[in-house]
N, C-alpha and C positions, 0 to 999 in steps of 0.2 A: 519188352519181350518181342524180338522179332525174329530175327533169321538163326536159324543154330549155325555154329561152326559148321558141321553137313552141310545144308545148303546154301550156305556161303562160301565153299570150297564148289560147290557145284556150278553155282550160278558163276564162278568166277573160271571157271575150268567152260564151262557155255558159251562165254563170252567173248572169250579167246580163241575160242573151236569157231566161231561165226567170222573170225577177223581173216581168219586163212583157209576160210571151207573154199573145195576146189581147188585151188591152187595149190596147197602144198601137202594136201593127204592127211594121215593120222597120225603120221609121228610128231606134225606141231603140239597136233592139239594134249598128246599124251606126256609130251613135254612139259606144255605149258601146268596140264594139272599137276604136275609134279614140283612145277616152279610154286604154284600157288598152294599146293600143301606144306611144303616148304619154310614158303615164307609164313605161314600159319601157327606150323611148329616152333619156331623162330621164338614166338612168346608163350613158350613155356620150358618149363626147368623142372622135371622131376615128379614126382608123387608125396602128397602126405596123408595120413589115415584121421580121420576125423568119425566118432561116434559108433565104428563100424561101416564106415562107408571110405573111398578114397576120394579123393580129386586131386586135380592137374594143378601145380602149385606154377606163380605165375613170373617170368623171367624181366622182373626188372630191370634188369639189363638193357632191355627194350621199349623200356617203359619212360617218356620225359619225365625228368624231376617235377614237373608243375603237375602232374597228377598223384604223384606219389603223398600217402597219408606223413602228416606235415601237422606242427605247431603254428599257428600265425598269428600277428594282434589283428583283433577282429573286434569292430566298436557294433554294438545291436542293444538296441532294446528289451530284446530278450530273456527272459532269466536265463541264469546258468541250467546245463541240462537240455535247454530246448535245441532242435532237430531243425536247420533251417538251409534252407535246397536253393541257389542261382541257379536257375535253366540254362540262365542266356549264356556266365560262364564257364559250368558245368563244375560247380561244386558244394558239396554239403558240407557242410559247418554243424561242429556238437559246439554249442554253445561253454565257457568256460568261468569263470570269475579273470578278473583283474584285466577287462577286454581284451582275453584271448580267446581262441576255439581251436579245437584240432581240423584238420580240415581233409578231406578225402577227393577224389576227382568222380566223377560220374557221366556214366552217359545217359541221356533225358531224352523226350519223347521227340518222336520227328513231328517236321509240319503236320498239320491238322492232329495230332495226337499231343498237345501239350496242355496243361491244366496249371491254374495258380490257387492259392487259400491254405488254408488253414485243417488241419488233420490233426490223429493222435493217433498213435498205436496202440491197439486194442488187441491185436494178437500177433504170436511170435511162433515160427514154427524153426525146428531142424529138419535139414534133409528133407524138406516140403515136395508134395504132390505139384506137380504142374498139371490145371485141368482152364486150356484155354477159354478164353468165354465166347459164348455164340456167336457175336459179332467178328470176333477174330476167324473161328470158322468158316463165315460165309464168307470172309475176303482170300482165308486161304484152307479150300477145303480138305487139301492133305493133309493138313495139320491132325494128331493123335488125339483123340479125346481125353486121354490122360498117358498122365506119366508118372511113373512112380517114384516115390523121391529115391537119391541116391543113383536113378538110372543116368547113364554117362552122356542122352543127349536131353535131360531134364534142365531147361535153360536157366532154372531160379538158381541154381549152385545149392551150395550149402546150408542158408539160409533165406528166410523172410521174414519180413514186419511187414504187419498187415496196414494198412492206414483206413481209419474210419471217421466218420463223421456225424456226431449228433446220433451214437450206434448203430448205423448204416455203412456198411464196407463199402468202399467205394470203388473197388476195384482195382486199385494200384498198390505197388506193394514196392517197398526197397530190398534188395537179392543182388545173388552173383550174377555171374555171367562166364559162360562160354566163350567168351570174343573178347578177351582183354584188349584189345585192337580197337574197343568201340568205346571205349572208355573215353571221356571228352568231346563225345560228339552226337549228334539229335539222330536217335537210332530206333527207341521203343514208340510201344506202344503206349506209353505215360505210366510205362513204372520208371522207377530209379537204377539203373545199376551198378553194381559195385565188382570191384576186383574180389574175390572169393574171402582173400585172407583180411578184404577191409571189412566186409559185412558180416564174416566171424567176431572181426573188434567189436563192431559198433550193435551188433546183438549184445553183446558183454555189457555195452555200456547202457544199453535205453531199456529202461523196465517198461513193462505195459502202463499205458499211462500216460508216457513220453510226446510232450505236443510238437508240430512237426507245423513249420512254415513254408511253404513253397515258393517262392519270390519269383517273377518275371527277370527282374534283375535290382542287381545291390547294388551299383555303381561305385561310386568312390571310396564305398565302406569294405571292398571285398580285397581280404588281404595276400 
C-alpha cells in the first residue's frame, strides 16, 4: 500500500515540471502530465460491476506474460491449498496436487518494508475499508484516515485477506491495486498486491483458514 494512481500521476507530472522549470514555461509541463496520464491509462481496458461496486478492469495487453495468472510445475513441500509468496521474484503460488500451483505475479514490499514467515487468513473482506495505520501516517501525513470501500482511490481494490498470526493481525493483507504498472516490482508497504481480477480468483479460492508462506526466495524450485 503505497502511492495511489493520484499521486503517482502527480509526483510524475512534478518531476517533469522541475526538469524544464524556467526554461520552457507551462506548456512542458502540461504536456508532460498529459504524457503521464496517458501512459497511466495505457493499463486499463474498460469497466466491470462487481457486488454493486465498479472497478477498472485491467489491459493485459500491457501486461508481460510472466505476470499473468498462469498453471506451472511447482515442486513445495506444502500441501495442496497452501498460499506461498517469492518477494525476491514476485510471485504467489496456490499450491496444487501433482507438483503444480496456479501462480499469480505480485508486487511486494519496498526496501525496509519486507517481511518473511508463516501467516493464515483469518479474515476476508469485499469492497474492504482502507483505514492506513499510524505509522503510515506519520510518514505520510496527507494520507485519509479512511476510505470507504468501493471508493475509486480506495487502494486495496476489490478485495482482501487478512493475514494473522497465533490470532494477532499483523497488519498486511493480499488486495488489489490501483497501479497494475506495480505489479512485479518492491512497491508496498509489506502487503501483497494483486491485479484486481487475480485477488477476485484467489479470494474464491482460500477459505479462512488458508495457511500462507512468505519465502525471501524459492530459487530453483520457482517455476
Amino acid at each position: 500500500m503505497s502511492l495511489t494512481r493520484r499521486d503517482f500521476l502527480a509526483r510524475s507530472a512534478g518531476m517533469a515540471g522541475l526538469a524544464v522549470a524556467g526554461a520552457a514555461g507551462l506548456l512542458p509541463l502540461i504536456g508532460s502530465e498529459a504524457s503521464a496520464n496517458a501512459a497511466a491509462e495505457a493499463y486499463f481496458k474498460g469497466y466491470a460491476e462487481d457486488s454493486g461496486f465498479r472497478y477498472r478492469l485491467t489491459n493485459f495487453d500491457k501486461i508481460q506474460p510472466v505476470w499473468q495468472r498462469q498453471m506451472v510445475k511447482y515442486f513445495s513441500p506444502e500441501p495442496p491449498g497452501t498460499v506461498v509468496v517469492d518477494t525476491r521474484n514476485h510471485f504467489l503460488y496456490v499450491v496444487f496436487e501433482n507438483n503444480t500451483a496456479l501462480r499469480y505475479g505480485v508486487g511486494v514490499g519496498r526496501e525496509g518494508f519486507q517481511w518473511f514467515g508463516r501467516a493464515r487468513i483469518d479474515r476476508k473482506a469485499l469492497w474492504p475499508r482502507w483505514v492506513p495505520p499510524p505509522e503510515m501516517i506519520q510518514r505520510q501525513p496527507d494520507l485519509p484516515k479512511l476510505v470507504e470501500g468501493g471508493a475509486a482511490n480506495n487502494p486495496l481494490g476489490p478485495r482482501a485477506l487478512y493475514l494473522y498470526r497465533d490470532g494477532s493481525d499483523l497488519g498486511y493483507r493480499l488486495h488489489g491495486t490501483l497501479e497494475p504498472w506495480s505489479i512485479g516490482k518492491d512497491v508496498s508497504s509489506g502487503c501483497i498486491r494483486m491485479f484486481p481480477e487475480d485477488v477476485i480468483d484467489l479470494y474464491q479460492r482460500c477459505p479462512k483458514g488458508t495457511k500462507v508462506l512468505v519465502l525471501e526466495h524459492l530459487g530453483a524450485n520457482a517455476g
